[in-house]
N, C-alpha and C positions, 0 to 999 in steps of 0.2 A: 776561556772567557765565559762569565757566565750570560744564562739569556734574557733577553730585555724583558721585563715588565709593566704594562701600560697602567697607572692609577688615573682613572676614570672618576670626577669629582662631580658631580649632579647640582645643579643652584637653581634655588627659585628664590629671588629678593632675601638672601643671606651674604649681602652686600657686607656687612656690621662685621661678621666673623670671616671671611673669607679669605683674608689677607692670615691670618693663624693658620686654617686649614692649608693653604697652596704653601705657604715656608713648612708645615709640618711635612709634606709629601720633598719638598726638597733638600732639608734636612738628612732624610734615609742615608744609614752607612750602607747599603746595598747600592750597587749601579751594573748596569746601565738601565735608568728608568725614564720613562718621558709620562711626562704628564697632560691629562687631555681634561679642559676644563670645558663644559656644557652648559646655555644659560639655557634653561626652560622659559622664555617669555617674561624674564623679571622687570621690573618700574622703576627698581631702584639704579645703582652706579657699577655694577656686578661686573658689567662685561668692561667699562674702565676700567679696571681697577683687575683683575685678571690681565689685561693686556700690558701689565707694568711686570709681570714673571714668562721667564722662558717657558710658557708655556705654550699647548694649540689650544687656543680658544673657536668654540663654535656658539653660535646662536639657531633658536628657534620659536617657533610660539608654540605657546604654553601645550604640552600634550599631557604632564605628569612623570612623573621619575621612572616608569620605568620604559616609558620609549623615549626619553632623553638618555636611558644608560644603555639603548640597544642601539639608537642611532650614532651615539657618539661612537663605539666598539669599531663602525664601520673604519673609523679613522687611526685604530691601534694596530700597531705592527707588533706588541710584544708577543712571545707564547706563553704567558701568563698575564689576566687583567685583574685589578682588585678595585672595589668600587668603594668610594671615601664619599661620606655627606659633607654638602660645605658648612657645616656648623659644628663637624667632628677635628680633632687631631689625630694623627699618626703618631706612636711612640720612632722614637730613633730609629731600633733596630727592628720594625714591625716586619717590615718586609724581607729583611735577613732571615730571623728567624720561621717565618713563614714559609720560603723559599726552601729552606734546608727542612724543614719539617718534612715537605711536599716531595721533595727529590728522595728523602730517604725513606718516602716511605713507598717508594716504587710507582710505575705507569698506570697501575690498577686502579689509583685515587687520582679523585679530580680537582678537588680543593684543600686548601688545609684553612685552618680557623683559630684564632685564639679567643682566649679572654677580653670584653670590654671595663675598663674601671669609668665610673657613673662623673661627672663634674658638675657645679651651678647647682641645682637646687635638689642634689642627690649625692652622696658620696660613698657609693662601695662599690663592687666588685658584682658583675654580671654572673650569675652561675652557668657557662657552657662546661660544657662534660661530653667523653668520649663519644664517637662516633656510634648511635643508639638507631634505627629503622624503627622500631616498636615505641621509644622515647619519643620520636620524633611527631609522630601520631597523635602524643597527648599534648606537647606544645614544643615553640622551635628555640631550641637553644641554640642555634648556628647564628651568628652576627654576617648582617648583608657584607660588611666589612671582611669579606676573605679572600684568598687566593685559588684564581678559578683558572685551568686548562684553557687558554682562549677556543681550541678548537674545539673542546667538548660544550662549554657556553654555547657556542653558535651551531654545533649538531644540532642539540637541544630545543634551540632555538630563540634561547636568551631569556629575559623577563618578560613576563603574560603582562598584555598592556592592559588588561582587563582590571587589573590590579591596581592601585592607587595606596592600598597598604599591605603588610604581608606579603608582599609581590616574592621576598626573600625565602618567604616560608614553603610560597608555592614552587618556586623555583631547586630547591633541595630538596623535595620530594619527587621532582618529576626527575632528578637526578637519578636518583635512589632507584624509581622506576625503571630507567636507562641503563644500569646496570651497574650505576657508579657509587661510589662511597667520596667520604671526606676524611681526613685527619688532621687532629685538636692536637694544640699547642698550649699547653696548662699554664699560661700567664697572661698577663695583659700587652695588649697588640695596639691598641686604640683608649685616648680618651673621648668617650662618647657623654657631649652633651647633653643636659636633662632639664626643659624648660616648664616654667611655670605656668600653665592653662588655665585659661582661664574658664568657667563655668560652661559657656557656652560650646567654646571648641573640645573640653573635654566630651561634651554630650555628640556631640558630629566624631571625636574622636569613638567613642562607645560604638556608635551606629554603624563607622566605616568599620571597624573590627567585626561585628557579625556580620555583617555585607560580603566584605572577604572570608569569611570564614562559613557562610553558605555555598559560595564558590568553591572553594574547599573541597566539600565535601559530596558537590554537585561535578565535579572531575575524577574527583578519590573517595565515591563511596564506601568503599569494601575498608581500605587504609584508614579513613578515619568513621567508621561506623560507631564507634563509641560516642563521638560525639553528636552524631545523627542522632541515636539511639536517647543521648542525653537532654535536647531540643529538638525533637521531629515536628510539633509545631512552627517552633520559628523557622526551623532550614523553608518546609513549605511557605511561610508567608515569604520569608524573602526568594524565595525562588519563583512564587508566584505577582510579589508586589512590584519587585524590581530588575523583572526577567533575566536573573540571571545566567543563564543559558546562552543568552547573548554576548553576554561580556566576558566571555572566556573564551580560550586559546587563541590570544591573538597573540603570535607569536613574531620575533625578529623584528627589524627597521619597518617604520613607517613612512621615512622620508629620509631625507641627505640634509642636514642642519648647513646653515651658510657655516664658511668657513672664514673667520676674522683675522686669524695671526697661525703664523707654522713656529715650530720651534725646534730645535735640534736635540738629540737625545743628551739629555743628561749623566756624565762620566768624572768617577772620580780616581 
């Protein structure tokens, strides 16, 4: 038999799409999987509307995506978690071949990964590419969307709640750090939604990107020095404007999310 995999779905008022995301995770030709759905504090109908799939639904108030994907883990029994946005799909056999990438490629690797194809107001094909330590330095081609060693995740300590973007970027490098690698699956795994920003959120989108990316570099100086190298003024303003130093490594659960509905493993 093979062994469970828990996909961990994150929501914050994606009420709209989230009925597409939970049938794409149940859909999977791979089983035994159970799905664990996590509301971050949303306004809208989220946690209804989840309670209509065999799924475990939890609630929480709002902390951010990445201590909603470290406290929900509390609640996965698989030894493999892959973490799905509720505004993404799963392709069919994403987790099959994901699964089998990872097994064959031995104990040593902790994740495997594939390809994203773009939907909505984009349409092509994500460029990831082999497993790079030096590539990774100059930007992350790894998709949050992979298949993670549950015990290795939580050695690690899971996602840096310091993070609000890139969380994924930091998180596969503090891997790398750890001793561990990944291996890439050269096709697409995931339809990854691409929404239309509007002026203002792209410019807060701009701001949170160097924000997390003076974080970055104030953890991993030496690994990413080139970029140090390439804004030493900005990393210092943001290290000094918006005390960075504070908002890193905060590692693992922050709390026990209520727990709203159970649901039995999914087997086909």
């Amino acid at each position: 038999m093979k062994p469970l995999i828990s996909v961990v779905i994150a929501n914050y008022n994606y009420g709209h799409y989230l009925a597409e995301t939970i049938e794409s995770a149940l859909a999977q030709t791979y089983s035994p999987v159970e799905i664990i759905f996590i509301d971050d504090g949303s306004n809208d109908d989220s946690v209804e509307l989840a309670m209509r799939y065999p799924v475990i639904v939890l609630r929480q108030g709002n902390q951010g995506v990445s201590a909603a994907r470290n406290n929900a883990t509390q609640f996965a029994s698989g030894e493999y978690v892959l973490f799905l946005d509720a505004d993404d799909l799963l392709l069919p056999d994403a987790l099959e071949g994901l699964y089998q990438a990872l097994d064959k490629a031995g104990p040593n690797m902790a994740f495997a990964y594939g390809q994203l194809q773009y939907f909505g107001e984009k349409n092509s094909i994500f460029a990831s590419r082999p497993f790079d330590p030096d590539y990774l330095s100059r930007e992350n081609y790894i998709p949050a969307c992979s298949l993670i060693r549950s015990e290795v995740f939580k050695q690690v300590g899971g996602f840096d709640r310091g993070f609000d973007t890139r969380e994924d970027w930091e998180l596969f490098v503090r891997l790398w750090h750890a001793g561990w690698r990944g291996v890439h699956l050269p096709r697409p795994v995931l339809k990854y939604r691409k929404h239309r920003a509007k002026q203002e959120i792209r410019m807060l989108g701009r701001f949170r990107k160097r924000l997390s990316e003076a974080k970055l570099i104030a953890l991993y100086p030496r690994f990413f020095w080139k970029k140090l190298l390439a804004h030493p003024l900005r990393f210092l303003y943001y290290r000094q404007r918006w005390s960075v130093r504070r908002q890193i490594r905060l590692h693992g659960p922050s709390g026990t999310p209520e727990r709203v509905t159970s649901s039995s493993i999914i087997e086909k």
